[in-house]
C-alpha positions in Angstrom: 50.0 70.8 88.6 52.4 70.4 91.2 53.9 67.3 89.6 53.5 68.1 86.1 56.9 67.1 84.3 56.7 69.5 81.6 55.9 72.7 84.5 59.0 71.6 87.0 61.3 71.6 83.5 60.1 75.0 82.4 60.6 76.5 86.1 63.6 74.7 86.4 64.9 76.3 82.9 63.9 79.6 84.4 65.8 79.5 87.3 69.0 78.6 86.0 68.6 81.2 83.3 67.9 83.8 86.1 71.0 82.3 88.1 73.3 83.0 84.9 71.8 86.9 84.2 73.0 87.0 88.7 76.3 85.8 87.7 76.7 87.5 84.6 76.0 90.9 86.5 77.9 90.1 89.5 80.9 89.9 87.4 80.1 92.7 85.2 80.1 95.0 88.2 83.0 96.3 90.1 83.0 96.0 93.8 83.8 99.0 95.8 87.4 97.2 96.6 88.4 97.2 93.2 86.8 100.6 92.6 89.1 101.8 95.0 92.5 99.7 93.9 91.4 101.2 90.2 91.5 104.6 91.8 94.8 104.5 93.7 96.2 103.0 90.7 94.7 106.3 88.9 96.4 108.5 91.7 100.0 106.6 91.1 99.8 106.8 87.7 98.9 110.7 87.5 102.3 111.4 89.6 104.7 108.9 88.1 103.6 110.0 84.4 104.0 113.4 85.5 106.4 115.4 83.3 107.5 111.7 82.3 109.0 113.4 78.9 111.4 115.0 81.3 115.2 115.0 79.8 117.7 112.7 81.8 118.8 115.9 83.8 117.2 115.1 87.5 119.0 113.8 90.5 119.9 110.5 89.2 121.2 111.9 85.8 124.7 110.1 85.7 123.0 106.5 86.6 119.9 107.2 84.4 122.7 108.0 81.2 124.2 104.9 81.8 121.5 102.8 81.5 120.3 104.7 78.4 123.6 104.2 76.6 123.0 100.7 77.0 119.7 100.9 75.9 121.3 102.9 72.8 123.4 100.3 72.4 121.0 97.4 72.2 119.3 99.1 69.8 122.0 100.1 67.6 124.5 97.5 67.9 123.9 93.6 69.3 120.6 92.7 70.6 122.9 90.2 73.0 121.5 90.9 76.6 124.1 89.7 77.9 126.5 92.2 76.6 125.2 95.3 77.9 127.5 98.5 76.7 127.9 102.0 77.4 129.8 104.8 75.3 131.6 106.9 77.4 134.9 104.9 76.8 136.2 105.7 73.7 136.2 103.3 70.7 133.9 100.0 71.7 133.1 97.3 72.7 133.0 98.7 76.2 131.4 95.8 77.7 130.4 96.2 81.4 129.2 93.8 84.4 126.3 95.0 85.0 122.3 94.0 86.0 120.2 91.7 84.4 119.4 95.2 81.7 115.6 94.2 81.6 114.5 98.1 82.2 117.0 99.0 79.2 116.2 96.0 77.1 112.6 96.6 76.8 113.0 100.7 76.2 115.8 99.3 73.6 112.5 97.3 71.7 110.2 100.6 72.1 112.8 102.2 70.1 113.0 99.4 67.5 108.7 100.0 67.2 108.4 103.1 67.6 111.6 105.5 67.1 113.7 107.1 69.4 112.3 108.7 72.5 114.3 109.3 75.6 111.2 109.7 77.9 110.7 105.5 76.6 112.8 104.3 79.7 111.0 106.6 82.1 107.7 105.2 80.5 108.9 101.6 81.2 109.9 102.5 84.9 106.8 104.3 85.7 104.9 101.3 84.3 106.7 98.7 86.4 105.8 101.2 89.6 102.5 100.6 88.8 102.6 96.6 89.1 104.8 98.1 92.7 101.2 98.8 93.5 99.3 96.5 92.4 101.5 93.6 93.9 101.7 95.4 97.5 98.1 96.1 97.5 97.2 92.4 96.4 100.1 90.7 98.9 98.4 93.2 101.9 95.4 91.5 101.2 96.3 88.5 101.8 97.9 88.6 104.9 95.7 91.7 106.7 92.1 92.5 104.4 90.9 95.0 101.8 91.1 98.0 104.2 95.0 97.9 105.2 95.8 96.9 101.3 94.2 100.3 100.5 96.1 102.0 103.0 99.7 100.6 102.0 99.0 100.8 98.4 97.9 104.1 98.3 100.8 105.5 100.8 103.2 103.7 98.5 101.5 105.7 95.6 102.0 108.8 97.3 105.5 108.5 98.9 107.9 111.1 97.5 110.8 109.0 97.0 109.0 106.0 95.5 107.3 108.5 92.5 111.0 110.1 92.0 112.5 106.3 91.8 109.7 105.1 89.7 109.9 108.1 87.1 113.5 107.3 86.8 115.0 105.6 84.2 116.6 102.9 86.2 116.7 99.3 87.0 115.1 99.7 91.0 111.4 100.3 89.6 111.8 96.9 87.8 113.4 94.9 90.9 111.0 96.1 93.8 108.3 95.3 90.8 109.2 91.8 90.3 110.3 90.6 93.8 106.4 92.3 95.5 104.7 90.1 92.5 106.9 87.3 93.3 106.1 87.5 96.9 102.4 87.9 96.3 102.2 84.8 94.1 104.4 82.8 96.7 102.0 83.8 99.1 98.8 82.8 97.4 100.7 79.4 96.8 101.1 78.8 100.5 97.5 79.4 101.0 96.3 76.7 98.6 97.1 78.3 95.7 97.1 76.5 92.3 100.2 74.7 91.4 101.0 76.6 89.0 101.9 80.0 90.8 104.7 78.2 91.7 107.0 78.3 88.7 105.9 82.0 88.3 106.3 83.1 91.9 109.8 81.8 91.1 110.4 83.6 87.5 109.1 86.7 88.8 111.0 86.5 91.8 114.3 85.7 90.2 114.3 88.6 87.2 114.0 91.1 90.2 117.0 90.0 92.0 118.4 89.7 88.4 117.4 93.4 87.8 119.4 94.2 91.5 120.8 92.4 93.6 119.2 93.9 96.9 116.2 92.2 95.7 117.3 89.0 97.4 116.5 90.1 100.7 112.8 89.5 100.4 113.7 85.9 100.0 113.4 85.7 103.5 110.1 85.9 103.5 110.1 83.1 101.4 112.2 81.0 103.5 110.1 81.5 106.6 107.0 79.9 105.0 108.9 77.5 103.9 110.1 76.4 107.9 106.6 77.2 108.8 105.4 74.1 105.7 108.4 72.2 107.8 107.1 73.3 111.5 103.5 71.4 109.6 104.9 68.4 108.5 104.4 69.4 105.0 107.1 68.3 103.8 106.3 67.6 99.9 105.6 71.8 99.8 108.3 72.5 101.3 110.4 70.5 99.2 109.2 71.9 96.0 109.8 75.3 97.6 112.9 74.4 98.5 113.7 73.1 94.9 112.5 76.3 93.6 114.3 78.2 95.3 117.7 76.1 94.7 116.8 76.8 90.5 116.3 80.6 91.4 119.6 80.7 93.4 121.8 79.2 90.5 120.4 81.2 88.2 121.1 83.8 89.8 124.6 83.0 90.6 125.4 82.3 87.3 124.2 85.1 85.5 126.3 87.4 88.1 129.5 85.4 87.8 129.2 86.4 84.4 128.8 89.6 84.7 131.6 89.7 87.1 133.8 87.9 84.6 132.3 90.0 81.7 133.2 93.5 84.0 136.6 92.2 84.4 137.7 90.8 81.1 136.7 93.6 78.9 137.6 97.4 79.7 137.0 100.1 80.9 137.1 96.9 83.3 134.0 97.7 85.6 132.0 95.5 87.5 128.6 97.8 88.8 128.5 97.0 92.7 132.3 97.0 93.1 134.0 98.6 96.1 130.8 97.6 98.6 129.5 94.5 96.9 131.3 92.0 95.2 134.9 93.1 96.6 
């Protein structure tokens, strides 16, 4: 019976039936790692949402206006990103050199769906805070295990000045967002990622430092796995690295010269940053 064809095909059937109901459960159940990323992700969200229909009256009140004007302003009178105005000025346009308005731009499209709300940018802030998370917890992985990702998501989650930032409506939550997912995905990259991580390491990375310019400074990280690709001989990564990075950098350049050039060719004539940045 042992070497009955029709037997070994039925047995064989069975078994790879049995492997796909394995497979099929071990994806359908959540490890305790996730179950506890879910959960810190549950504990940021409770505090950042927390009285998220607040009015722009908090600490950060004369930045948070400013960016809602130009939300306003999207919404109301050119779609044109890069012609982000406020209305504090008098009669317009009051053009103004400012970020990369992707916080303001996005609460300007909430309004368009779903009618004005001025808890909207707060919303989109407290939502990019959330990806804060996610990205530190994933990027802590990586370099150090599950149990120190826990521990550095979940302080970030609870630190004081990261839930009052990250309730704000402001451009930061948006900038530390995109540059820790940029990170991350540069990371995985350099660990024999797929390919393709690379062009979106390098999108995410760059709309951060677009969103604020301090953003740039974690692109030393990225530098030093670069040299490390060099100290390797791997040369080809590093180059495309290197490439990257030389796209990201004249992206960046050029959207701020415009904005410089924008700040100072229409009035009230203000470029954000000037007086300990681009003077």
């Amino acid at each position: 019976m042992a070497g009955d064809p029709e037997l070994n095909q039925a047995e064989g059937q069975q078994y790879r039936q049995q492997s796909t109901v394995r497979e099929t459960t071990a994806r359908n159940t959540v490890s305790p790692n996730m179950a506890i990323l879910l959960g810190i992700l549950f504990i940021a969200i409770l505090f950042r949402f927390h009285n998220i229909t607040l009015p722009l009256v908090d600490a950060f009140s004369w930045r948070e206006t400013s960016t809602a004007m130009m939300a306003d302003n999207f919404q109301q009178r050119s779609w044109n990103i890069f012609f982000p105005e406020v209305s504090w000025t008098g009669p317009g346009p009051s053009y103004q050199g400012r970020e990369f308005q992707i916080v303001s731009y996005l609460t300007a499209l909430l309004y368009q769906l779903f009618g004005w709300h001025d808890w909207f940018g707060r919303m989109i802030a407290a939502l990019f805070g959330l990806v804060t998370v996610f990205s530190l917890h994933r990027l802590t992985a990586l370099c150090w295990g599950e149990t120190h990702a826990h521990a550095a998501a979940l302080a970030y989650a609870l630190m004081p000045a990261a839930i009052m930032i990250d309730s704000s409506f402001l451009p930061d939550p948006s900038m530390l967002a995109l540059v820790t997912l940029g990170v991350w995905l540069f990371t995985k990259y350099w660990t024999g990622g797929s390919a393709w991580l690379l062009p979106f390491a390098t999108a995410s990375f760059s709309l951060g430092v677009l969103a604020k310019p301090p953003g740039l400074a974690a692109g030393g990280v990225i530098f030093y796995l670069m040299v490390c690709w060099l100290l390797q001989n791997r040369r080809k990564h590093a180059a495309k690295v290197f490439i990257s990075g030389l796209v990201s950098l004249f992206v960046i350049g050029a959207y701020y010269s415009w904005a410089i050039y924008l700040g100072r060719t229409y009035p009230p004539f203000h470029v954000a940053g000037s007086g300990y940045i681009w003077d």
